[in-house]
N, C-alpha and C positions, 0 to 999 in steps of 0.2 A: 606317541606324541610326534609333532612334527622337527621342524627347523627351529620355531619358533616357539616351542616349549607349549602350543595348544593341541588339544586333542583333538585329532584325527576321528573323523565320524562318516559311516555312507549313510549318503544319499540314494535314494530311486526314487522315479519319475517317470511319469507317464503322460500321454493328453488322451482326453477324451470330447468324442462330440458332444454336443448339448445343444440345444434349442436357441441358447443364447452363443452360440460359437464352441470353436474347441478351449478346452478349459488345460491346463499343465494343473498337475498334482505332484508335489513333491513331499516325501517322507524320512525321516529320520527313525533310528528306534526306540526312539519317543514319543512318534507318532507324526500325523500329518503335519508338516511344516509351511507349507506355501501353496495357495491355489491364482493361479493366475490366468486372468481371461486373454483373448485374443490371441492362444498362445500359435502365433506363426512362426514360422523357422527364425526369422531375427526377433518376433521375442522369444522363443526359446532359445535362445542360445545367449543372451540376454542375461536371461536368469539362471542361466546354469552357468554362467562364466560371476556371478552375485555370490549364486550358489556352492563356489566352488571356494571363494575366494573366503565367506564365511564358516564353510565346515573343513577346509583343510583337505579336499579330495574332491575328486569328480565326480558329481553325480553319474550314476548309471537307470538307463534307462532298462525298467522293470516292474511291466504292469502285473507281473504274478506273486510281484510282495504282498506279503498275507495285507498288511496296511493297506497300501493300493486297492489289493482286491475290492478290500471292504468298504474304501471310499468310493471307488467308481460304482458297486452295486449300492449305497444309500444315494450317493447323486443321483444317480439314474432313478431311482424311485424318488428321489425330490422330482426332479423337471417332470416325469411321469406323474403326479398328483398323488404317488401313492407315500409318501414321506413326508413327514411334518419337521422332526425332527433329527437331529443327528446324533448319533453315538458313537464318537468315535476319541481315539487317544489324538491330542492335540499337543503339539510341541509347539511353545509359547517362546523360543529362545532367538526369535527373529524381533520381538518388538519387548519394549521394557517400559518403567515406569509409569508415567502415567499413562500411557498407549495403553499397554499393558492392562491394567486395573481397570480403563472404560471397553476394553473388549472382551472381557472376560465378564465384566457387569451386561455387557451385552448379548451373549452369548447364554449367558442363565436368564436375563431378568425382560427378552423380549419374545416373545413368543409369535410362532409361524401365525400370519396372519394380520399382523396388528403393526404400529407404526410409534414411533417414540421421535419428540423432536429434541435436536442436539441438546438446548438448556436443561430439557427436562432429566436428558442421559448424564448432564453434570450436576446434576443437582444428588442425582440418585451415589454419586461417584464423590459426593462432599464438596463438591467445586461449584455453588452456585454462578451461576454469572460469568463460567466457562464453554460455554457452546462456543466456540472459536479453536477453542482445544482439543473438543470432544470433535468437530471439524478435521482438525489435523489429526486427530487420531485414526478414525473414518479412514481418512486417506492414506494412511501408514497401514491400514491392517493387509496383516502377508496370509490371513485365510479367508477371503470374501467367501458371500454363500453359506457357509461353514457357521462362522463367524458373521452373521447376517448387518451386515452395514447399511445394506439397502433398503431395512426398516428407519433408518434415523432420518428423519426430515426436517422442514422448515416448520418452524411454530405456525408462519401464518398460513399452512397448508400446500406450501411450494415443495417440489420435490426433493428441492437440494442438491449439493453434487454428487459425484460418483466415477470413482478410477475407474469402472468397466464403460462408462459413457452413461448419458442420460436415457439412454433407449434400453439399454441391458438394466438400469434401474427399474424403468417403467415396466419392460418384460417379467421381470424377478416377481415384483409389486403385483401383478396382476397375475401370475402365477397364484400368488397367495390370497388372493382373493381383494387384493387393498387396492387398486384400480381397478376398472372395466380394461377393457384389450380395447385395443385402439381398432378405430372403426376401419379407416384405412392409411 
């Protein structure tokens, strides 16, 4: 325990390159905790000062954590076409409530390839007439990719937004086959 009467937990963390940028991955042993795009030296330092402040210790930087391992080699067969899906131990202890319950609906109930618009993700989560929620949830998830956000869109066929930008959306998207790739 700490000062503060919480328990103390590590952290490891790694980035990897990917198609869409390098990506940070961090883990708990609990399992994956946090995937974050753009990860450049100020946002990595960012989120491991986030990071540090919510688990009680300093992340260590450590791509040969079994976790790790196994998240960089199914990414890497994501962005390579050869991964559909993901199997991995997910530590949920970064987002609660109703976040919570619409990313974990999302995460079993959309599958590689396919697109679900916000309302319809709150309807599925008992919350009809919450697509504004299921919005900020979206924008709260601490495993993009993983946790595939970049399937949820606009009803009337608009992309929507997206914490990695609208272009690492459209990339993901056509990765999975749900847009064409941009011409130029």
């Amino acid at each position: 325990m700490d000062s503060h009467g919480q328990d103390e937990q590590r952290v490891v963390w790694a980035v990897i390159a990917t198609d869409i940028g390098p990506l940070m991955l961090a883990a708990t042993r609990n399992g994956l905790v946090n995937v974050v795009f753009h990860a450049t030296d100020a946002v990595r330092e960012r989120t491991l000062e986030r990071l540090t402040t919510r688990f009680g210790s300093t992340p260590v930087a450590d791509p040969r954590a079994p976790v790790l391992v196994e998240a960089i080699r199914q990414l890497r067969a994501y962005f390579a076409g050869e991964r559909q899906d993901f199997e991995l131990p997910l530590d949920w202890s970064l987002i609660s409530g109703f976040n919570r319950q619409v990313l974990r609906e999302l995460a079993s109930g959309v599958p590689y390839g396919s697109v679900l618009g916000y309302g319809d993700l709150a309807g599925r989560v008992g919350q009809p007439g919450g697509a504004q929620a299921v919005g900020v949830a979206m924008g709260a998830n601490p495993l993009p990719v993983v946790v595939p956000c970049h399937r949820v869109v606009e009803s009337d066929g608009g992309i929507g937004g997206f914490g990695g930008g609208l272009e690492t959306k459209r990339q993901l998207l056509a990765l999975e086959g749900v847009l064409p790739e941009p011409l130029f």
